[in-house]
PAGU-793677 format. One record per residue (C-alpha): y, z, x; residue in one letter. Coordinates in steps of 0.001 Angstrom, whole numbers, padded with zeros to 6 digits, always signed. Example, Ala and Ser with C-alpha at 12.3 -4.5 7.8 and 13.67 -1.06 7.14 Angstrom:
-004500+007800+012300a;-001060+007140+013670s;
% end
This chain:
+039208+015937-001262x;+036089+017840-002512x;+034992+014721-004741x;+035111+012298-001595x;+033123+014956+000877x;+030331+014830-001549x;+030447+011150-003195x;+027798+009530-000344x;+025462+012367-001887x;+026066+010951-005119x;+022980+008851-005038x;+020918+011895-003319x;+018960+012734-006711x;+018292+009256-007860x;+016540+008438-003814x;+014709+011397-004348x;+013426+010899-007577x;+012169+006969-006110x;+010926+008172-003277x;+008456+011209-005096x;+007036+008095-007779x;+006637+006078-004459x;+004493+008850-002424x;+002651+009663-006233x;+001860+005693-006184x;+001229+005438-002600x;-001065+008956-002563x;-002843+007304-005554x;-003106+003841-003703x;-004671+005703-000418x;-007565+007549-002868x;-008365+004653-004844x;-008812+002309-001968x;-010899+005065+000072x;-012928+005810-002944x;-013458+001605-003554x;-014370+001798+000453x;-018348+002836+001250x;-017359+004237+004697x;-015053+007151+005190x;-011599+005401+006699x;-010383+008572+007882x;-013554+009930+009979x;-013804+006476+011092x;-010037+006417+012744x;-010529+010288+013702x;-013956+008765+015479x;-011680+005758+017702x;-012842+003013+014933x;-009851+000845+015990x;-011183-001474+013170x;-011148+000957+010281x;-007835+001742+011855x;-006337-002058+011887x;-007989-002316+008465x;-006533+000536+006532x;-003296+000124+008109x;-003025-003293+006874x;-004366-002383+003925x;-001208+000457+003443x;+001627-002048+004461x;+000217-004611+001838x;+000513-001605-000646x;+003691-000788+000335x;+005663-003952+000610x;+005262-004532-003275x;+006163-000955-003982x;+009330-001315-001633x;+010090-004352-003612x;+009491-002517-007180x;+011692+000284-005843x;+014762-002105-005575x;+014363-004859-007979x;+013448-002180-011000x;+015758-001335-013821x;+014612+002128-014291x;+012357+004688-012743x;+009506+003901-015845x;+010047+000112-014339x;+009744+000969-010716x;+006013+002811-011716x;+004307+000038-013877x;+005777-002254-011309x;+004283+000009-008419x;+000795+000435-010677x;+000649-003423-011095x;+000969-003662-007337x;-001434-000678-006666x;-004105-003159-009193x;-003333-005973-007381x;-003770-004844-004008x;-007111-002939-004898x;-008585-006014-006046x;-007504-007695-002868x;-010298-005309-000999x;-012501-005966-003748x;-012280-009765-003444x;-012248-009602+000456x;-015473-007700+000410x;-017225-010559-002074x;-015961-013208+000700x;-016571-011753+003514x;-020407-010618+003683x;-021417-006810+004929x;-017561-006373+005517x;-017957-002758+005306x;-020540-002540+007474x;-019300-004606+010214x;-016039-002316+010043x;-017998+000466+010460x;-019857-001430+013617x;-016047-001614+014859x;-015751-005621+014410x;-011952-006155+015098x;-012368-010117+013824x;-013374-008461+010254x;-010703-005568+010620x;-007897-008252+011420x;-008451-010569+008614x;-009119-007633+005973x;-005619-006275+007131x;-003892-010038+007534x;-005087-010988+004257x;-003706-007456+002843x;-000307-007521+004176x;-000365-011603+003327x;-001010-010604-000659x;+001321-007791-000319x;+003969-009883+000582x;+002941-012369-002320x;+003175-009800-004493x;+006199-008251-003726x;+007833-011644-003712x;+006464-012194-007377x;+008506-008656-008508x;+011877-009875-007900x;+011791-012585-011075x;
% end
């Protein structure tokens, strides 16, 4: 009776374990990307910058649909990280390349240009989703 009470708990340690490496990752994800940003994304939203806002939220959800996808597809918990860090590369670069294309992108977030802020955050989730599709080989 006492093994059955408990056995949906049985996984409790192993969630718990995932879901710490996935806040690590997505912690590390949030300071790199605001650190590779010239404007401060967090003033900016606590200013009403619906831009920065639309922007770094698209920015997180393209983070973390690869790291939701490394969390189930990986064998171990050393998998699930380098397949979390290869994400966390992947959708760093994604700013980095967006900011090359699109000219003064920072600055016309900043400014509050929503047409900027939508594509940065389309073109986010859009690579996330790329991404995460590419983990499950």
């Amino acid at each position: 009776m006492v093994e059955t009470t408990f056995y949906p708990l049985a996984g409790f340690v192993s969630f718990f374990v995932y879901f710490v490496v996935a806040i690590v990752l997505f912690g590390v994800f949030v300071r790199l990307y605001t650190w590779l940003t010239p404007h401060d994304e967090m003033e900016l939203v606590l200013d009403n910058n619906t831009a920065a806002a639309v922007a770094l939220s698209g920015a997180l959800i393209g983070f973390a649909l690869p790291l939701a996808g490394a969390i189930t597809y990986s064998q171990t918990l050393l998998d699930c990280a380098i397949w979390g860090a290869i994400a966390l590369v992947m959708q760093t670069l994604t700013f980095v390349v967006l900011r090359v294309a699109l000219p003064r992108l920072p600055e016309r977030i900043v400014r509050g240009d929503m047409a900027a802020a939508v594509l940065t955050a389309g073109v986010s989730i859009a690579i996330g989703l790329l991404n995460a599709a590419s983990m499950t080989y």
